[in-house]
C-alpha positions in Angstrom: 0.9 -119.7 -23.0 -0.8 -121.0 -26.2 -0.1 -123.9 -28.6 1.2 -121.6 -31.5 0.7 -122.4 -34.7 1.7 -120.4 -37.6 -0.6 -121.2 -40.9 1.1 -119.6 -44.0 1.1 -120.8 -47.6 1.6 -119.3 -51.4 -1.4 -117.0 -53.1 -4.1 -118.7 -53.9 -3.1 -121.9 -51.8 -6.4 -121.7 -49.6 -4.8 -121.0 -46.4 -7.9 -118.4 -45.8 -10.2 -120.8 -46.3 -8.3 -123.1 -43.9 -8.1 -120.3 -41.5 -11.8 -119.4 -41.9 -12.5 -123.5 -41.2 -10.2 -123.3 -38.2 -12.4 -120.0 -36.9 -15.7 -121.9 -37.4 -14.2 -124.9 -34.9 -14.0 -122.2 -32.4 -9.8 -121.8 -32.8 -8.6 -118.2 -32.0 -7.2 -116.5 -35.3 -4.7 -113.4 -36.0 -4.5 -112.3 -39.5 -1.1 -111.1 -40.3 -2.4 -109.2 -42.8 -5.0 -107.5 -40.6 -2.2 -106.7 -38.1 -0.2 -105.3 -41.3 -2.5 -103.4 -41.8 -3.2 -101.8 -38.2 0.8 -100.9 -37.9 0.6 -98.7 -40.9 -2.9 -97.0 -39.9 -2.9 -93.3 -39.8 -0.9 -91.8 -36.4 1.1 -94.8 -36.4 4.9 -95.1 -36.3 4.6 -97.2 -38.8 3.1 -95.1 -41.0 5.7 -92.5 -40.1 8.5 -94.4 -40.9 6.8 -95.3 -44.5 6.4 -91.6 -45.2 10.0 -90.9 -44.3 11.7 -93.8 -46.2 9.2 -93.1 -49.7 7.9 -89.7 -48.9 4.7 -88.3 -48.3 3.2 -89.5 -52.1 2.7 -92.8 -50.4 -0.1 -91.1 -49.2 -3.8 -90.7 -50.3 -5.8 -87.8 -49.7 -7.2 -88.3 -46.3 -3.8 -89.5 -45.1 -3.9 -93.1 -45.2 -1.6 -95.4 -46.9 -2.1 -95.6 -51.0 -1.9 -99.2 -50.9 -2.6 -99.6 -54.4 0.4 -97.1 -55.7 2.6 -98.8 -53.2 1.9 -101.9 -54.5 2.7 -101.2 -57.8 5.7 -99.5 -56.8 7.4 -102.6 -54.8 6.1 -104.8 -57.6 8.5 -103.1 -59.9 11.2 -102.4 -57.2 12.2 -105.5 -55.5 14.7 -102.7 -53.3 11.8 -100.8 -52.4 9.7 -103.8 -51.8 12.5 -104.8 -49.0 12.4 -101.3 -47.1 9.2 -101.5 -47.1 9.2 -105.0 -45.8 12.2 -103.7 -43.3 9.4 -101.7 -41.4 6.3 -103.5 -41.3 7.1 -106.9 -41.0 9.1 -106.3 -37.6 6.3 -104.4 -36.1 3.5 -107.4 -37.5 5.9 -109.9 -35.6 5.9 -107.9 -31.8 2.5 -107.5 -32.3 1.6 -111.2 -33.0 4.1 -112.5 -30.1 2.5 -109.9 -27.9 -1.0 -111.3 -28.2 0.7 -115.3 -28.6 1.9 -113.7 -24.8 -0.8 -112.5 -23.3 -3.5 -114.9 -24.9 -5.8 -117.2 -22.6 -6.2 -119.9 -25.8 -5.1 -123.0 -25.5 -4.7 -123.0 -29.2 -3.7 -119.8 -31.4 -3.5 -120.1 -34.4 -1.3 -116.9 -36.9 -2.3 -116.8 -40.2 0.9 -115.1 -41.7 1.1 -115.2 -45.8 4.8 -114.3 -45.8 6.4 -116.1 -43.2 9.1 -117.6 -45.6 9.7 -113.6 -46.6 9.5 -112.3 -42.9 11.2 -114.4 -40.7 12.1 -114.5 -37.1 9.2 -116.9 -35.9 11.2 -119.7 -34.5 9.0 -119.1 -31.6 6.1 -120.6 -32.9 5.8 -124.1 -31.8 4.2 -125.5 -35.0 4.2 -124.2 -38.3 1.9 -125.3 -41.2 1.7 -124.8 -45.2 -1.2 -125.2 -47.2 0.3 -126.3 -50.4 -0.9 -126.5 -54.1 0.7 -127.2 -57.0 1.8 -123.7 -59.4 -0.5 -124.7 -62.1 -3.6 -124.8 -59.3 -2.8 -121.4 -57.9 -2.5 -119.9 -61.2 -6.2 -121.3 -62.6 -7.5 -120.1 -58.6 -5.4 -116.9 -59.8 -7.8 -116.5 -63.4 -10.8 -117.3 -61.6 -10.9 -115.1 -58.2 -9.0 -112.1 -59.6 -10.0 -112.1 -62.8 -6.0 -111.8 -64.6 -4.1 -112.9 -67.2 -2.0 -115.6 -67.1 1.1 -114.2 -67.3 -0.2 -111.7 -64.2 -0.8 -114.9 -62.4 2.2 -116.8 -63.2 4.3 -112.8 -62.1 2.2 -113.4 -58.5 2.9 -116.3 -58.0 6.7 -116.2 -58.6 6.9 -112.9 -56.4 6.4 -114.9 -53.7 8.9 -117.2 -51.7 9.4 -120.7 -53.8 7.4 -123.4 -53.3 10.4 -125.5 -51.8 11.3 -122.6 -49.6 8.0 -123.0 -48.0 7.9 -126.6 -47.6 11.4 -126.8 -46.2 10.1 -124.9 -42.9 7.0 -126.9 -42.8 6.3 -129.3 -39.5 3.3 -130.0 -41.3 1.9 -129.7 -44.8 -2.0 -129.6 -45.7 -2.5 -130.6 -49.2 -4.5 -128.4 -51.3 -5.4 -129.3 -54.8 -8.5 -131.2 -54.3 -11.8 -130.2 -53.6 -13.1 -127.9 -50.5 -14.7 -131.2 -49.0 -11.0 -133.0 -48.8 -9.8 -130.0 -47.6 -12.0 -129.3 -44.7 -11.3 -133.4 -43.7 -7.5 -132.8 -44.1 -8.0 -129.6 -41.5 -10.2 -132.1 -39.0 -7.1 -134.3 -39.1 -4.9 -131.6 -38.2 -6.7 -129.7 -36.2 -7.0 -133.0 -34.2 -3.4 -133.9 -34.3 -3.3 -130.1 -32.7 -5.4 -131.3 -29.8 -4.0 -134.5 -29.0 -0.5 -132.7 -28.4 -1.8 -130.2 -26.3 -3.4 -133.3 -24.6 -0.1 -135.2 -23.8 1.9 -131.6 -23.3 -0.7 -130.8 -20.2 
């Protein structure tokens, strides 16, 4: 089986761009949110189970989730936001331990945004945070999606805390500098990777 590393971090950390350098060394990613969004497709029983929690005005016209009105409705509805949650993020999780299974990498890395929020991967064998300070992700916030501050500040605070992602960390890759640091601190770790794969052989 795979070395296993689960990348996660807060919005507007950079753990895409982390990812994205990890795909350009040749390292096999999944993108939780990818996966998220193949449980949920039309026909699934994902999508099923959605349409019978919320009902069928989750729905856009040709049947596929309304990702924007659901969005806006768990935004306002932490209750909703956890059924929701309840039955996607169980169904993201097989489906990432069934490739981690039955992949022929040595190294796979799982790009999972909420893995504070979802739980249940103490399978992984390494798990790693990009972190920024609040005040970084929020001007990343202004810039990329073009919001208001106080829209930022709401996103950012959605989210798990800061402390609640660092307290699961086995590793943490700094990001607050520029994309040059960054890419050297993801060498580092990406070698660090290697080397215990080396001595696990």
């Amino acid at each position: 089986m795979a070395f296993v590393v689960a990348l996660s971090g807060g919005v507007a950390s950079g753990k895409s761009a982390v990812a994205e350098q990890l795909a350009a060394h040749g390292i096999t990613v999944l993108d939780a949110d990818q996966i998220s969004r193949d449980v949920v497709a039309p026909g699934t029983p994902g999508l099923a189970a959605i349409v019978e929690e919320f009902g069928a005005g989750v729905l856009d016209t040709e049947g596929h989730l309304d990702r924007r009105a659901m969005r806006e409705r768990i935004f306002a509805d932490p209750q909703a936001r956890s059924r929701l949650e309840a039955i996607i993020h169980p169904r993201v999780r097989d489906a990432l331990r069934i490739a981690a299974e039955s992949s022929a990498a040595e190294l796979l890395v799982l790009a999972i945004p909420l893995l504070v929020e979802s739980g249940h991967y103490a399978w992984v064998d390494h798990a790693v945070i990009v972190d920024a300070h609040p005040s970084t992700q929020e001007q990343r916030l202004l810039r990329r999606d073009r919001v208001d501050a106080d829209l930022a500040r709401r996103m950012i605070s959605a989210q798990a805390s800061r402390s609640s992602r660092l307290a699961i960390a086995d590793e943490v890759i700094a990001n607050d500098g520029t994309l040059a640091e960054l890419q050297q601190r993801v060498d580092e770790a990406l070698a660090g990777w290697r080397a215990r794969i080396t001595r696990t052989r």
